[in-house]
C-alpha positions as CSV (number, residue, x, y, z in Angstrom):
1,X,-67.0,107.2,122.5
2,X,-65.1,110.1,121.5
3,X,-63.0,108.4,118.8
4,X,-65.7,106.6,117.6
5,X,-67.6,110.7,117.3
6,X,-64.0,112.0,115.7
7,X,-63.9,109.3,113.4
8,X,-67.4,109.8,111.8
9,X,-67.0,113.7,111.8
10,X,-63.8,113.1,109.9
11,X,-65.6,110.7,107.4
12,X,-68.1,113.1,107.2
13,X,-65.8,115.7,106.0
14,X,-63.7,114.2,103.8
15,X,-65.5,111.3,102.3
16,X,-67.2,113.6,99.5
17,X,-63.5,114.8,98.4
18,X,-63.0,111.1,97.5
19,X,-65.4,111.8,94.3
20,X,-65.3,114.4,92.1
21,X,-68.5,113.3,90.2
22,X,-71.4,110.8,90.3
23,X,-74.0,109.5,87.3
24,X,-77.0,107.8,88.4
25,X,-80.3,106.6,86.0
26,X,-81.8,103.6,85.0
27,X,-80.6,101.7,81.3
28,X,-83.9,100.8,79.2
29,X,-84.3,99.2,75.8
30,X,-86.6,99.3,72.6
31,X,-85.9,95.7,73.0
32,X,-88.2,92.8,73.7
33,X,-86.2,91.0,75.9
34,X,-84.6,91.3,79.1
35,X,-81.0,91.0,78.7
36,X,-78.0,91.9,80.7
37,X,-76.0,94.5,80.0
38,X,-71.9,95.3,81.4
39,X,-71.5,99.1,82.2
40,X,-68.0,100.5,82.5
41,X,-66.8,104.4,83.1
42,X,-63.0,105.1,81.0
43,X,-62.1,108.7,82.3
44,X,-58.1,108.8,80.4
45,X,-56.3,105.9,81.5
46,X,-58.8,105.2,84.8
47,X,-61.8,102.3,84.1
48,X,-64.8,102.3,86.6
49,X,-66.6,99.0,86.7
50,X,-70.5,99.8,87.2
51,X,-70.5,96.0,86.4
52,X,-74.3,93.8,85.3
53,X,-77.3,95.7,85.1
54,X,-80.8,94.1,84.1
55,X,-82.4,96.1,80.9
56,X,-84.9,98.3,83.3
57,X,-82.6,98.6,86.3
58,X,-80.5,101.2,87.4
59,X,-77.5,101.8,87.7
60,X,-74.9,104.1,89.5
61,X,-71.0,105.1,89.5
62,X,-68.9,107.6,91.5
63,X,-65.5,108.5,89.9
64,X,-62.3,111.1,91.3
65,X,-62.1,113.1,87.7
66,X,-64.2,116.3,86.8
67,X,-65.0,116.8,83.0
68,X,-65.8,114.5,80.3
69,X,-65.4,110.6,80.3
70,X,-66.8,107.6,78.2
71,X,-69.7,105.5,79.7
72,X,-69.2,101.8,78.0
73,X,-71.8,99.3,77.4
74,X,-71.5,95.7,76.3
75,X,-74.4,94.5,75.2
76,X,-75.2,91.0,73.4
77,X,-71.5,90.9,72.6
78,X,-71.5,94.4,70.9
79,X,-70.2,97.4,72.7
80,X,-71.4,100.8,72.3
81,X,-70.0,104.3,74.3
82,X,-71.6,107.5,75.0
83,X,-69.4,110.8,76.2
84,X,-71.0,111.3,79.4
85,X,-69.5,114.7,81.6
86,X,-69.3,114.7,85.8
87,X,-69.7,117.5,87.5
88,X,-69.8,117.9,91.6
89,X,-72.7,117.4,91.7
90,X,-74.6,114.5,91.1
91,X,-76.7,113.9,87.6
92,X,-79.4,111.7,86.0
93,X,-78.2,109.9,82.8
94,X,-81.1,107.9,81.6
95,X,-79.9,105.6,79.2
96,X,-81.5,103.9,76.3
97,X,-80.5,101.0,73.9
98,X,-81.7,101.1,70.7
99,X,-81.4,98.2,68.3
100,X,-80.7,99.4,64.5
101,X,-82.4,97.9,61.2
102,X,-78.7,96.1,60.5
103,X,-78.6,94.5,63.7
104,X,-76.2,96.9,66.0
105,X,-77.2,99.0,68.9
106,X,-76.8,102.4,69.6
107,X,-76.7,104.1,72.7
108,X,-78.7,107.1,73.7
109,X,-79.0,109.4,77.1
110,X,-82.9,110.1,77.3
């Protein structure tokens, strides 16, 4: 029982050093239809899959760097980035797909 108490104390302590930073929110569209979108965090040379997220879900990723980093989506074979920045605490990054007049999509944080 007591290494079973020390193990989750020392989880407890050092699992939030793991992460530097986490974005959270939920990926909408000024689209009609439901699609599937692929989400990917590139921080320098380090790539975060968030992986599939239905237009209207939400999504989440946790990543080790501070500071800004690029928030990828691929979206109906088109892929647009945002800069997005983590800090140690966690933040909402609601973001938005938006389909131009020539056919491309741009991505937005609400």
């Amino acid at each position: 029982m007591i290494r079973i108490l020390s193990l989750f104390i020392l989880l407890q302590v050092f699992s939030p050093l793991a992460y530097a930073g986490m974005i959270y929110g939920e990926l909408t569209a000024d689209i009609d239809e439901k699609g599937v979108a692929v989400l990917k965090v590139i921080c320098g040379e380090k790539e975060y899959e968030i992986g599939k997220v239905v237009i209207g879900d939400s999504y989440s990723v946790e990543v080790v760097e501070k500071g800004a980093c690029t928030l990828q989506v691929n979206y109906n074979e088109q892929t647009i980035g945002i800069s997005v920045t983590f800090f140690d605490s966690p933040e909402e990054n609601d973001l938005y797909i938006k389909k131009k007049e020539d056919g491309t999509y741009s991505l937005e944080i609400k």
